[in-house]
TITI-159230 format. One record per residue (C-alpha): chain; x negated, y, z. Coordinates in Angstrom, 3 decimals. Each point is the difference from the previous one (the first is absolute). Layout:
site chaine->A | xx->X | yy->Y | zz->Z $
...
This chain:
site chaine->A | xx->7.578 | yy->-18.488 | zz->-4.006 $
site chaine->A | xx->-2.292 | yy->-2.400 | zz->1.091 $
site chaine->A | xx->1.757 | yy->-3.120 | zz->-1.348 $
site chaine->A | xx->0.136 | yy->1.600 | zz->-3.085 $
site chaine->A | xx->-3.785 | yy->0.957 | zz->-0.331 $
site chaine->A | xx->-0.891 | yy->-3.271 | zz->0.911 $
site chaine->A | xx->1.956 | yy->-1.928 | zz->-2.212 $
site chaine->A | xx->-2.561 | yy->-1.989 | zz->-1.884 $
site chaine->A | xx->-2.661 | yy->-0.514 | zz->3.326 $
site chaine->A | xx->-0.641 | yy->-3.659 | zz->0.189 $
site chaine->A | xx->-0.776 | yy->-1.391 | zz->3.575 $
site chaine->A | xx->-3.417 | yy->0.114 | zz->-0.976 $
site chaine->A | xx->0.188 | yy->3.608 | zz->-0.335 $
site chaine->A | xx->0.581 | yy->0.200 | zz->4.038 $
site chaine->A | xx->-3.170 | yy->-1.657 | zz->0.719 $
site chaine->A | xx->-3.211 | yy->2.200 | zz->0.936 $
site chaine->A | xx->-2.685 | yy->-1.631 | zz->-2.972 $
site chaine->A | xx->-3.149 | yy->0.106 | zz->1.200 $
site chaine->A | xx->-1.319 | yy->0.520 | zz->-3.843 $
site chaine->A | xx->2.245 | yy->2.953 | zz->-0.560 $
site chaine->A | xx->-2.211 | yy->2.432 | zz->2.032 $
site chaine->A | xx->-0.706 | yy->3.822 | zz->-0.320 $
site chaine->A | xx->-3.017 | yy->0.842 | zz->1.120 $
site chaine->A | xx->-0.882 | yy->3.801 | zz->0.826 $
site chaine->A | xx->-2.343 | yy->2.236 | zz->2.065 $
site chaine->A | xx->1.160 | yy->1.896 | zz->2.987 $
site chaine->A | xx->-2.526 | yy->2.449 | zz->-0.730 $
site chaine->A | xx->1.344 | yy->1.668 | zz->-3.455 $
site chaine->A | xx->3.276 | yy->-2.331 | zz->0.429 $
site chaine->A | xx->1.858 | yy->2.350 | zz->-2.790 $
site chaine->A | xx->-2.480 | yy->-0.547 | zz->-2.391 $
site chaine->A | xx->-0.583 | yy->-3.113 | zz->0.890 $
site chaine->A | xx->3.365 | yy->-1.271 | zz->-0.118 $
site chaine->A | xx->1.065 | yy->1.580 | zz->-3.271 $
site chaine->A | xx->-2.269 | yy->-1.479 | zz->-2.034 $
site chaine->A | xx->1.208 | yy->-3.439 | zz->1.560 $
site chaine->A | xx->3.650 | yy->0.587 | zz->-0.325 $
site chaine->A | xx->-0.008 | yy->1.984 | zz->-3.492 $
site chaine->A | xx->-1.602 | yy->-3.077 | zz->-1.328 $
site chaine->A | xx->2.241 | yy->-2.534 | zz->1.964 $
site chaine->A | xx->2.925 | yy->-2.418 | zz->-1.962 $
site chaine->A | xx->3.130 | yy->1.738 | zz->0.819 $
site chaine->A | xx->1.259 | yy->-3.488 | zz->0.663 $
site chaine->A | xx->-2.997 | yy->-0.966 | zz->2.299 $
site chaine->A | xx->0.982 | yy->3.364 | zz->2.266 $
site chaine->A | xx->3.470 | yy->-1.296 | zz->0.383 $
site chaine->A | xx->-1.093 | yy->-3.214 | zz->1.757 $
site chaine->A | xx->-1.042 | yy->-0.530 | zz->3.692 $
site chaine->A | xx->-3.500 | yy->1.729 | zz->-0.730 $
site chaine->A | xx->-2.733 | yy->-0.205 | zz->2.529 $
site chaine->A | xx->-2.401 | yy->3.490 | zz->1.299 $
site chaine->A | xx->-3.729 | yy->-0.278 | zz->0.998 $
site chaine->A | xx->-2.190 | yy->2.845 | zz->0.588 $
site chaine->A | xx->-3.356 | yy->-0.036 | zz->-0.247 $
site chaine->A | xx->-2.443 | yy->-2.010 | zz->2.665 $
site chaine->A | xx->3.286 | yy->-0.786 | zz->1.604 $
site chaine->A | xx->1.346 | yy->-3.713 | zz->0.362 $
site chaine->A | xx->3.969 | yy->1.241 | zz->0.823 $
site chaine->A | xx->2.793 | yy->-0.300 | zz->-2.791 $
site chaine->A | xx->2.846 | yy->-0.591 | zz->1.469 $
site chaine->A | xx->3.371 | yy->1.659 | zz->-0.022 $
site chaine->A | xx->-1.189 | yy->2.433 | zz->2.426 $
site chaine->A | xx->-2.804 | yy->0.967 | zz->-2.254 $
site chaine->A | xx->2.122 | yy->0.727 | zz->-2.638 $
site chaine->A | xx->2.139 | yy->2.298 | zz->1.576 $
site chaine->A | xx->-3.172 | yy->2.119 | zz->1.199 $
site chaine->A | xx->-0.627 | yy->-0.304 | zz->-3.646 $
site chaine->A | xx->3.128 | yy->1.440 | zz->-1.559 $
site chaine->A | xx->0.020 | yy->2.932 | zz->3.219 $
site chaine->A | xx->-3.855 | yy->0.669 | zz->-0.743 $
site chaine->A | xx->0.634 | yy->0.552 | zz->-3.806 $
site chaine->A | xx->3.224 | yy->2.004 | zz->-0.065 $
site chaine->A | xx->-1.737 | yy->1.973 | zz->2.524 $
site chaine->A | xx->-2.877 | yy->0.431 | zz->-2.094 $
site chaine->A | xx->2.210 | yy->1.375 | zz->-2.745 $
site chaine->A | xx->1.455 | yy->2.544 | zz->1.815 $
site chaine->A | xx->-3.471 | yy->1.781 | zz->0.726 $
site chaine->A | xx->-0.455 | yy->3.577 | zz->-1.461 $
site chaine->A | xx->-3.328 | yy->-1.425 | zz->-1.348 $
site chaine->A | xx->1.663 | yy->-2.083 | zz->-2.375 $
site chaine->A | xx->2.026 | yy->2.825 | zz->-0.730 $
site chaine->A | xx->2.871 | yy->-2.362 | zz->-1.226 $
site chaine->A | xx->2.696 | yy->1.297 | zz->2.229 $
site chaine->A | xx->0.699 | yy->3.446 | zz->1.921 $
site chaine->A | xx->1.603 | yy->0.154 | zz->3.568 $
site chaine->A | xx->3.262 | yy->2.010 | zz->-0.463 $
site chaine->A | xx->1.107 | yy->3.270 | zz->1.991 $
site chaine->A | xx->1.193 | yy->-2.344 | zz->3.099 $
site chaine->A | xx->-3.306 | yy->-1.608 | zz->0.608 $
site chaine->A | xx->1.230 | yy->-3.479 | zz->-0.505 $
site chaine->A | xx->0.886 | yy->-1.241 | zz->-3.194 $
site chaine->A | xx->-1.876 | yy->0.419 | zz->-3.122 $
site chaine->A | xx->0.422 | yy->0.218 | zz->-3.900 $
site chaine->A | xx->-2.520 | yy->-0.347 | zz->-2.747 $
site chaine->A | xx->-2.221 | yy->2.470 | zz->-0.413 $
site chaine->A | xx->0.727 | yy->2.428 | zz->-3.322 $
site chaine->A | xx->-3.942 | yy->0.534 | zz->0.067 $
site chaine->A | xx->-1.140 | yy->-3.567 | zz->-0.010 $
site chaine->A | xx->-1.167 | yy->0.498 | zz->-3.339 $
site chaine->A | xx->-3.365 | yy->1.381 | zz->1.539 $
site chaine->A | xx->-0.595 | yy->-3.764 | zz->0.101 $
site chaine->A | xx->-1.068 | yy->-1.589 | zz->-3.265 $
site chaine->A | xx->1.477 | yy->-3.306 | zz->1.065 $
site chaine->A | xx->3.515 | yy->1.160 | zz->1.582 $
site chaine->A | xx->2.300 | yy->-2.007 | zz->-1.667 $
site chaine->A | xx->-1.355 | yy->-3.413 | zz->0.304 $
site chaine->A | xx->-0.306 | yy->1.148 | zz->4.265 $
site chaine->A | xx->3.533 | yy->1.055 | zz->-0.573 $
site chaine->A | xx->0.907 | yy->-3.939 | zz->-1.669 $
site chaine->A | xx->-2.061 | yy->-1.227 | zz->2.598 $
site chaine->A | xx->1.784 | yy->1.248 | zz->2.564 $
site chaine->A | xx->3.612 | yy->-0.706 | zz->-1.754 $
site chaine->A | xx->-1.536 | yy->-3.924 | zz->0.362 $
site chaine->A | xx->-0.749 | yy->0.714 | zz->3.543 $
site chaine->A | xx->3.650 | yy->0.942 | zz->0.858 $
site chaine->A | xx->1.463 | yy->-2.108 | zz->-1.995 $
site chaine->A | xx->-1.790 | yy->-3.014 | zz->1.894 $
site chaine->A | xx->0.387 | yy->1.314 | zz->3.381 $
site chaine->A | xx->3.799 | yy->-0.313 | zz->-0.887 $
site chaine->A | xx->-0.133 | yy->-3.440 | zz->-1.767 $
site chaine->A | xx->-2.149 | yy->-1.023 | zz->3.232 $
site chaine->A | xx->1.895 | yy->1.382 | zz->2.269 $
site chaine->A | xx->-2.357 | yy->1.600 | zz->1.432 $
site chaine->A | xx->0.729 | yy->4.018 | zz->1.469 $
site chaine->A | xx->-1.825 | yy->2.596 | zz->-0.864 $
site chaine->A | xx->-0.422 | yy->3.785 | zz->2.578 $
site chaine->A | xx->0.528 | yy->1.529 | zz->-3.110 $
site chaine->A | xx->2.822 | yy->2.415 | zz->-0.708 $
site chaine->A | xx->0.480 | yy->2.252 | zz->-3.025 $
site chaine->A | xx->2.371 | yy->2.959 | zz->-0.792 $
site chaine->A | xx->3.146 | yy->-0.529 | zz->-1.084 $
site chaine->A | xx->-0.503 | yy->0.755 | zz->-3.616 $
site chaine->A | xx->-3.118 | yy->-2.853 | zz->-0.299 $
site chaine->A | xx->3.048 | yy->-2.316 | zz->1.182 $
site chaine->A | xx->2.499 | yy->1.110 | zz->-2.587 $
site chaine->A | xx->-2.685 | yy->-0.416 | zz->-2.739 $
site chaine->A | xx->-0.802 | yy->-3.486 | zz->1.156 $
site chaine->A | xx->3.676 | yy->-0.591 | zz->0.066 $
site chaine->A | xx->0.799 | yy->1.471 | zz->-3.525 $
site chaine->A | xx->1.962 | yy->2.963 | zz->1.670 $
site chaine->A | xx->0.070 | yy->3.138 | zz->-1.142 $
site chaine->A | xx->-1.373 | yy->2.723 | zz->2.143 $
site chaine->A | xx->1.716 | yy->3.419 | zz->1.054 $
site chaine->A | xx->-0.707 | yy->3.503 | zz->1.474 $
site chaine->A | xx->0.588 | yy->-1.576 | zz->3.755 $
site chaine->A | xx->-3.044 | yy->-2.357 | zz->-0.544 $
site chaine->A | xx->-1.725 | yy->2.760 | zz->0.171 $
site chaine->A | xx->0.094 | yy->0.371 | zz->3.412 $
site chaine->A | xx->-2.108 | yy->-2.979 | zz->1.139 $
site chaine->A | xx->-2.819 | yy->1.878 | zz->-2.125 $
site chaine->A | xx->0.829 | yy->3.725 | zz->0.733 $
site chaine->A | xx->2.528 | yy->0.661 | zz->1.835 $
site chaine->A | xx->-0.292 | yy->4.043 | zz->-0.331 $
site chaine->A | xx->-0.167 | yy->-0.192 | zz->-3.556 $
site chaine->A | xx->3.657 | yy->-2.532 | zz->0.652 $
site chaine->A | xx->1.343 | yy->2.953 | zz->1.526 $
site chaine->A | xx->-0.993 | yy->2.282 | zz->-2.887 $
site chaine->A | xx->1.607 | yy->-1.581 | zz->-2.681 $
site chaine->A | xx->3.081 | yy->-0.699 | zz->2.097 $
site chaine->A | xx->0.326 | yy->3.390 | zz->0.865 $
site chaine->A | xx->-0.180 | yy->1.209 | zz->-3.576 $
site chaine->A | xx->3.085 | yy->-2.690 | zz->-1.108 $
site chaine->A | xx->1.807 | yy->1.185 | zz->3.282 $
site chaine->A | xx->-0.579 | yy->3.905 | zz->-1.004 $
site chaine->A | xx->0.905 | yy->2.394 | zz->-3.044 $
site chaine->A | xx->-3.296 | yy->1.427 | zz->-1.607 $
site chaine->A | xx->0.618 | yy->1.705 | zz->-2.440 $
site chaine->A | xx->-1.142 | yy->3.615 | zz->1.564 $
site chaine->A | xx->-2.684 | yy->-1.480 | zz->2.849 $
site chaine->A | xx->-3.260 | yy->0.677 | zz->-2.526 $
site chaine->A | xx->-1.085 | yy->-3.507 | zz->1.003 $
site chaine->A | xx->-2.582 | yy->0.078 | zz->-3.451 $
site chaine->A | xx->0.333 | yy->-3.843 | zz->-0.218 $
site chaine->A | xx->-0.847 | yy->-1.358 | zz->-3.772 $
site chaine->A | xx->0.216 | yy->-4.482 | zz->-0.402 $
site chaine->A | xx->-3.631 | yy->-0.170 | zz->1.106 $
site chaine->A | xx->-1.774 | yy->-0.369 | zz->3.228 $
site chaine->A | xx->-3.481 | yy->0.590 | zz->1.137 $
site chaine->A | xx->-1.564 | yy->-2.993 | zz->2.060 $
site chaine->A | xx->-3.868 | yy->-0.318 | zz->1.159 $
site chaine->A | xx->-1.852 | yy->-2.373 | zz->-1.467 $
site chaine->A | xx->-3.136 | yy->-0.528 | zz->2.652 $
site chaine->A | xx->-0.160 | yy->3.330 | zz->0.176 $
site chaine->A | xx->1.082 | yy->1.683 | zz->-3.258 $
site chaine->A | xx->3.263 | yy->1.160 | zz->-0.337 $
site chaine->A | xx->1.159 | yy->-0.746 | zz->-3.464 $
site chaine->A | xx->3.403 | yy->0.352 | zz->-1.442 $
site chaine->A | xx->2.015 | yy->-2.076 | zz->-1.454 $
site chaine->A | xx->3.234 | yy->0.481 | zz->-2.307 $
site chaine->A | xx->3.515 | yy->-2.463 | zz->0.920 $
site chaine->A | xx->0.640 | yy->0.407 | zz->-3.639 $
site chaine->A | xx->-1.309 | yy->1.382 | zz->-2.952 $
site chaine->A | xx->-0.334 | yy->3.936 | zz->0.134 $
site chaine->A | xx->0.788 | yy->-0.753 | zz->3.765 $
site chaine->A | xx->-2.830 | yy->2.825 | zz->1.322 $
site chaine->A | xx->2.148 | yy->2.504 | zz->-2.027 $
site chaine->A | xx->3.754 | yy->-1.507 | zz->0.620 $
site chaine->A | xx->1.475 | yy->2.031 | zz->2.828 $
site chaine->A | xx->2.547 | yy->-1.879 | zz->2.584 $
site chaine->A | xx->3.559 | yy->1.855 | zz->0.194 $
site chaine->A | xx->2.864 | yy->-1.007 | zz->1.487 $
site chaine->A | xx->1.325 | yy->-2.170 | zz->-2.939 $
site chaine->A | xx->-3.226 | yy->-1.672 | zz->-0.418 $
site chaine->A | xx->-1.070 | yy->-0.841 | zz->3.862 $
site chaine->A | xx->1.677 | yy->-3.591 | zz->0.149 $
site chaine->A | xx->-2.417 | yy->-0.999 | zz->-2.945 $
site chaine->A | xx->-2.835 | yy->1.794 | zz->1.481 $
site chaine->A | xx->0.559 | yy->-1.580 | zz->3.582 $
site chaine->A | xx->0.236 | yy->-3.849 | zz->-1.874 $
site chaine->A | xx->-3.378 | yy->0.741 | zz->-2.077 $
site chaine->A | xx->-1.298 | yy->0.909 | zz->3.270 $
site chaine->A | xx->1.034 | yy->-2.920 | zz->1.483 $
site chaine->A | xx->-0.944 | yy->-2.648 | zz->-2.899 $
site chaine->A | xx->-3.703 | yy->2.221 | zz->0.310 $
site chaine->A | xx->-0.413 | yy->-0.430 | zz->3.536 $
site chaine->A | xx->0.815 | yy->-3.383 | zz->0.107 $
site chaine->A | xx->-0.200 | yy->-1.769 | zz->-3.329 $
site chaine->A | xx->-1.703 | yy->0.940 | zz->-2.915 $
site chaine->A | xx->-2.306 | yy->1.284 | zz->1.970 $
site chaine->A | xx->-1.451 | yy->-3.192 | zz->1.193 $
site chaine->A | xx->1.960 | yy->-2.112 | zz->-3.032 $
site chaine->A | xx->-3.276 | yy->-1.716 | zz->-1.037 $
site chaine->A | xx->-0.559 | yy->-0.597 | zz->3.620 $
site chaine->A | xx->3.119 | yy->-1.824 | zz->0.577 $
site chaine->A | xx->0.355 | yy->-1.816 | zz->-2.798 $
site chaine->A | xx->-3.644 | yy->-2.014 | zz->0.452 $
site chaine->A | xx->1.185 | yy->-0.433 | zz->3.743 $
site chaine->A | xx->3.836 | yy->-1.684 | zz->-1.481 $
site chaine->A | xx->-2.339 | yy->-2.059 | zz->-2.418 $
site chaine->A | xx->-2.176 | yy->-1.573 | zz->2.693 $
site chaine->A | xx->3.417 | yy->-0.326 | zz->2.412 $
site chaine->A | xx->2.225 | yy->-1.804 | zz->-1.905 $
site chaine->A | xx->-2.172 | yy->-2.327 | zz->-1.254 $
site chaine->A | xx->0.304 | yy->-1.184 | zz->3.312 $
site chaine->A | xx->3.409 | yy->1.365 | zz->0.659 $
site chaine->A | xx->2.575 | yy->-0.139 | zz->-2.453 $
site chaine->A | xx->2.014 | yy->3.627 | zz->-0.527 $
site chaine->A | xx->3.129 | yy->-1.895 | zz->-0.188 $
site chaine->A | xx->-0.536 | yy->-1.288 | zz->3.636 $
site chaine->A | xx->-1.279 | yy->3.188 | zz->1.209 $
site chaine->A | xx->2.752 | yy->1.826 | zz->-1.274 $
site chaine->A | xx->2.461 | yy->-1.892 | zz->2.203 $
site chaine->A | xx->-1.558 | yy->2.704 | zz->3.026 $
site chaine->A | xx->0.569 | yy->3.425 | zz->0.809 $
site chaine->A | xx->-2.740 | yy->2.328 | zz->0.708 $
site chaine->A | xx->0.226 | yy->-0.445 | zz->4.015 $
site chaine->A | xx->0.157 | yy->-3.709 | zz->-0.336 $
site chaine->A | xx->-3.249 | yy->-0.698 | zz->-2.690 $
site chaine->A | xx->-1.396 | yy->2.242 | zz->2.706 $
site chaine->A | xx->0.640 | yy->-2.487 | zz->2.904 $
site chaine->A | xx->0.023 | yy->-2.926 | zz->-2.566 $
site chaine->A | xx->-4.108 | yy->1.570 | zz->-0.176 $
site chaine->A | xx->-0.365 | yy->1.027 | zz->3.334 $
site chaine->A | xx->1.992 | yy->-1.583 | zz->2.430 $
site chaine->A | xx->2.156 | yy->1.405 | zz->3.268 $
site chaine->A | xx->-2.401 | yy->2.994 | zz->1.764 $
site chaine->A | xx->0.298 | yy->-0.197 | zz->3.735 $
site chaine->A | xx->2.321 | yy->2.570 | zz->1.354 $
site chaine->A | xx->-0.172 | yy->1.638 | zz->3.314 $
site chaine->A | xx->3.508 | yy->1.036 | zz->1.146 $
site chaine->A | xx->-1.377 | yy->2.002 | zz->3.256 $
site chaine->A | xx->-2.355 | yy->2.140 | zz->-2.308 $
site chaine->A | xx->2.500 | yy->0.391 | zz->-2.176 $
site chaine->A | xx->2.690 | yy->1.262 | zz->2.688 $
site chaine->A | xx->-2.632 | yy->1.717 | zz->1.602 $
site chaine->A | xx->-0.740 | yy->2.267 | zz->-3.331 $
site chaine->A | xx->4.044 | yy->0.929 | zz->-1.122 $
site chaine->A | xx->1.246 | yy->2.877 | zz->0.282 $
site chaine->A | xx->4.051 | yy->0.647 | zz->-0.294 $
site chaine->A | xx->2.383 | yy->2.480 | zz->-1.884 $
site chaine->A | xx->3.623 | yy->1.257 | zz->-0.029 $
site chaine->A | xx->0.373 | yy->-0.903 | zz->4.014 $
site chaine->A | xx->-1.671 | yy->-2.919 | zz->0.385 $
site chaine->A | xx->-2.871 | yy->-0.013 | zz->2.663 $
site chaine->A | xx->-1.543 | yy->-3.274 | zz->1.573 $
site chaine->A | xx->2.631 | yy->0.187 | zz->2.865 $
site chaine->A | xx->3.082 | yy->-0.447 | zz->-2.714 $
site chaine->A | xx->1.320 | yy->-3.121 | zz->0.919 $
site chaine->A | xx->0.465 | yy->-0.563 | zz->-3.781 $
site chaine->A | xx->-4.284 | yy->0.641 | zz->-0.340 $
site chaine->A | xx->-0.149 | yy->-2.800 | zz->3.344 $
site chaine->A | xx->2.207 | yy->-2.338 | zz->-2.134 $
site chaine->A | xx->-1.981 | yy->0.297 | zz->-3.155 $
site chaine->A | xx->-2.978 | yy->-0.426 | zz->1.719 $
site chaine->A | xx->0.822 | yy->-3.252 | zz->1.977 $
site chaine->A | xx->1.554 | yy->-1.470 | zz->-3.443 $
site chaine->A | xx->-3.703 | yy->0.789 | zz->-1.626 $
site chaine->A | xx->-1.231 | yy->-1.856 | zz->2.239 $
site chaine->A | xx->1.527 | yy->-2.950 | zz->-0.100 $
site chaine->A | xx->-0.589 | yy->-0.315 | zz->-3.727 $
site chaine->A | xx->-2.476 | yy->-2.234 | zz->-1.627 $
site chaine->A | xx->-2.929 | yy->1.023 | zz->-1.889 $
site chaine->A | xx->1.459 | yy->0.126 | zz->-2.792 $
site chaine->A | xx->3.294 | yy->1.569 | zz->0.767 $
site chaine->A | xx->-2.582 | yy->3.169 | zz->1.479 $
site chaine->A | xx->-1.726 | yy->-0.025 | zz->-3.666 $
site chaine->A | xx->3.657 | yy->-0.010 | zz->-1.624 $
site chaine->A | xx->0.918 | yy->3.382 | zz->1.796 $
site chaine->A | xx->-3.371 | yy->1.715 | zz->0.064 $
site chaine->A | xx->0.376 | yy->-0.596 | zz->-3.620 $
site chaine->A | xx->3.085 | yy->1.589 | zz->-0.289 $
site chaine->A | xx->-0.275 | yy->2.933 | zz->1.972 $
site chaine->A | xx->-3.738 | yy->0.898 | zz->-1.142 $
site chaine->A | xx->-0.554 | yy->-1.687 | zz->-3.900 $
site chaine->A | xx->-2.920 | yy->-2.053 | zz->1.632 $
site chaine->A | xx->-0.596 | yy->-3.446 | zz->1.870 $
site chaine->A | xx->-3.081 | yy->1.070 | zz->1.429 $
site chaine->A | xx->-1.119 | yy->2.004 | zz->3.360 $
site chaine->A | xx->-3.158 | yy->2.138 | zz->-0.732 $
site chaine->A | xx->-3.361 | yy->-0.719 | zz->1.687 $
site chaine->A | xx->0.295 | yy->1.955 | zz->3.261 $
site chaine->A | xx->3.925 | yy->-1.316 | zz->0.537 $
site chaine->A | xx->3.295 | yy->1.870 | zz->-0.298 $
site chaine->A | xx->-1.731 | yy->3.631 | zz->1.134 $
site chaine->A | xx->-1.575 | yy->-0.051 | zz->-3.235 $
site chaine->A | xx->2.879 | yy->-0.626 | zz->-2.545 $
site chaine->A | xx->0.131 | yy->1.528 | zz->-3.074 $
site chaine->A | xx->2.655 | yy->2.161 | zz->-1.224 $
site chaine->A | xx->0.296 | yy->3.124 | zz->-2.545 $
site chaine->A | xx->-2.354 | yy->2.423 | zz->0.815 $
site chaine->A | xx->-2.364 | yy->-1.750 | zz->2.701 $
site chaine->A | xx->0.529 | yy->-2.476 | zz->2.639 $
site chaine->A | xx->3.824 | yy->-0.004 | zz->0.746 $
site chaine->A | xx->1.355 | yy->-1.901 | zz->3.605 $
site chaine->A | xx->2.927 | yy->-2.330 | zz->-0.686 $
site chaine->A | xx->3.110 | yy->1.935 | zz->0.658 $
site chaine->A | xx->3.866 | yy->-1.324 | zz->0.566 $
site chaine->A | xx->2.336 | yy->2.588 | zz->-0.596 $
site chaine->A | xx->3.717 | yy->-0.041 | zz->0.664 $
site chaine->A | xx->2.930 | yy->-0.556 | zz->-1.997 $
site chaine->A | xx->3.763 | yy->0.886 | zz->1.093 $
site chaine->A | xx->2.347 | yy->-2.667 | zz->-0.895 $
site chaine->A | xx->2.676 | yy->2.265 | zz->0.180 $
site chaine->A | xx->0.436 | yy->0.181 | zz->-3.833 $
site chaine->A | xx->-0.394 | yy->-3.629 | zz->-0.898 $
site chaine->A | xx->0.171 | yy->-2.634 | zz->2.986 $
site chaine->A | xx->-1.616 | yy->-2.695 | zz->-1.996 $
site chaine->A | xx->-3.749 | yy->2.076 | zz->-1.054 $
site chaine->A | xx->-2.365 | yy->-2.326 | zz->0.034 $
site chaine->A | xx->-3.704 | yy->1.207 | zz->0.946 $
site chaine->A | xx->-1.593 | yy->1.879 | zz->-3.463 $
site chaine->A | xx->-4.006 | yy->1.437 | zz->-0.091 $
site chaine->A | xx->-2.051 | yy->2.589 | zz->-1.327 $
site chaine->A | xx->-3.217 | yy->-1.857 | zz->-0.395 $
site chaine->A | xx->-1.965 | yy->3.212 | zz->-0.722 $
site chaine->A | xx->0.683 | yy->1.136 | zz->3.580 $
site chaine->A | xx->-0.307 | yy->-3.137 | zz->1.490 $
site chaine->A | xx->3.391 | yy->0.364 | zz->1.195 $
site chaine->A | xx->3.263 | yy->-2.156 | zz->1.023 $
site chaine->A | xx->3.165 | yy->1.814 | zz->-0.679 $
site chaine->A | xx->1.583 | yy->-2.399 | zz->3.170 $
site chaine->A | xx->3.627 | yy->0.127 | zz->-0.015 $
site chaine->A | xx->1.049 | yy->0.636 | zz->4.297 $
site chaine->A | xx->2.548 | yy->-3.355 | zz->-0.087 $
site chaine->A | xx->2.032 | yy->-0.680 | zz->3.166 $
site chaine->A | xx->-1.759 | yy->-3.036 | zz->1.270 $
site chaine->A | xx->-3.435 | yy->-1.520 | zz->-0.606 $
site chaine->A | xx->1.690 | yy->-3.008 | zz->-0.924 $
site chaine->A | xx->1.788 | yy->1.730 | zz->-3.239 $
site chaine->A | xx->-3.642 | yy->1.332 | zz->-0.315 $
């Protein structure tokens, strides 16, 4: 990735230039810093660029990563209203009512440019977003599971209405949806004559997809589309497109530190496993002996996320409320080769119970 996106950097370009400077207040930093970088030579942003803040002689490299953690910070905050924090508490997703600010979609290009230099810099950000902000960043198109990282109720909803005949439940559905607006709930059709378009059985596919595209796209279209502008002038989508949605995520964010104790400490076990199966001990002791990134790989897996919520594994997030890592097991009578398999909306490992921990 790299190689590629720096293809045409000159030597020069890996020099810190003492006349290439951005210079912003730590008091109103966002402000401060937007009118800098919105105003900034794309070019100029993609070389070794120095940070100074106000009445302070520092700006070095460690400046400018309190720079780049300060502003994408700063974006995050409800008083921006830019972004929302999503039903698990940690990620977020632009905010649907951002349009309560005048000036939204030059904030939302401004912080595209943000991201995208953090990434050209190398430079990680403690910023995570759902799922769905990934896949539009990516060019990916969204489904009914992304809904989860947002609502994870309302996930179960529509997945329990493709699961389930309802034709005689008297659900009253039409293709609309009623959503607050800062207060006032307003309602609004998923396609013309929605408010007076009932959902049946042969029409509930459509309605959960219009749903879907609602929640998570055209809902916030204009908001994503000013971020993609201000991102890949930095980042080209041709690059970024070479990731999945897990990967631009550590690609952004980097490795989280995982505690394996905490972790073992907050699992509970199905099907006949309990933490005195030799086959739990096993697992255990190979978790351990991973690397940081090997941990990341199989929380991902077995929960849809790389990241441990604030408060550790006691506090992970799963359908309904906060849902404890579970490993349930799987008889190998019927197929001796199974290989492990998930339900991330449980948080749970479907762990095959294999004869030795060294087939494990």
């Amino acid at each position: 990735f790299y190689e590629n996106l720096y293809r045409t950097r000159t030597p020069a370009n890996d020099v810190m230039q003492v006349d290439n400077v951005i210079r912003v207040s730590r008091s109103g930093i966002f402000q401060s810093c937007c009118q800098v970088l919105m105003n900034m030579d794309t070019e100029l942003l993609k070389q070794n660029f120095a940070v100074n803040f106000d009445g302070e002689e520092g700006m070095g490299a460690g400046v400018r990563r309190e720079f780049f953690e300060m502003i994408s910070a700063e974006m995050l905050n409800p008083d921006c209203a830019l972004f929302t924090q999503s039903a698990d508490g940690s990620t977020f997703q632009p905010n649907p009512n951002s349009p309560i600010n005048p000036d939204h979609l030059s904030y939302f290009n401004f912080a595209g440019r943000v991201i995208g230099a953090a990434i050209y810099h190398q430079q990680l950000l403690n910023v995570y977003f759902t799922r769905s902000f990934y896949k539009h960043i990516l060019g990916v198109s969204v489904n009914y599971n992304d809904v989860a990282s947002i609502d994870p109720e309302y996930a179960r909803n529509l997945q329990w209405i493709l699961d389930n005949d309802i034709s005689d439940l008297g659900l009253e559905l039409t293709f609309s949806l009623e959503t607050d607006v800062f207060g006032s709930m307003q309602v609004i059709e998923l396609k013309p004559g929605g408010a007076m378009t009932p959902v049946l059985e042969e029409n509930k596919h459509e309605y959960v997809q219009l749903v879907t595209e609602k929640r998570l796209t055209s809902g916030i279209q204009d908001q994503i589309t000013a971020f993609l502008d201000g991102f890949t002038k930095l980042i080209p989508q041709r690059l970024v497109a070479l990731f999945d949605e897990f990967e631009l995520e550590l690609l952004m964010s980097g490795l989280p530190d995982i505690d394996v104790q905490d972790w073992k400490k907050h699992t509970l076990y199905a099907g006949g496993y309990d933490e005195e199966t030799e086959m739990i001990k096993w697992f255990w002791e190979v978790v351990s002996s991973f690397d940081r990134k090997e941990c990341i790989l199989l929380l991902q897996f077995s929960t849809g996320s790389s990241r441990v919520p604030h408060g550790g594994f006691a506090n992970l997030s799963g359908s309904h409320d906060t849902q404890n890592f579970c490993i349930a097991r799987v008889d190998l009578s019927s197929n001796p080769n199974s290989l492990p398999t998930a339900s991330t909306c449980f948080n749970m490992l479907k762990l095959p119970q294999y004869p030795s921990k060294e087939v494990l």
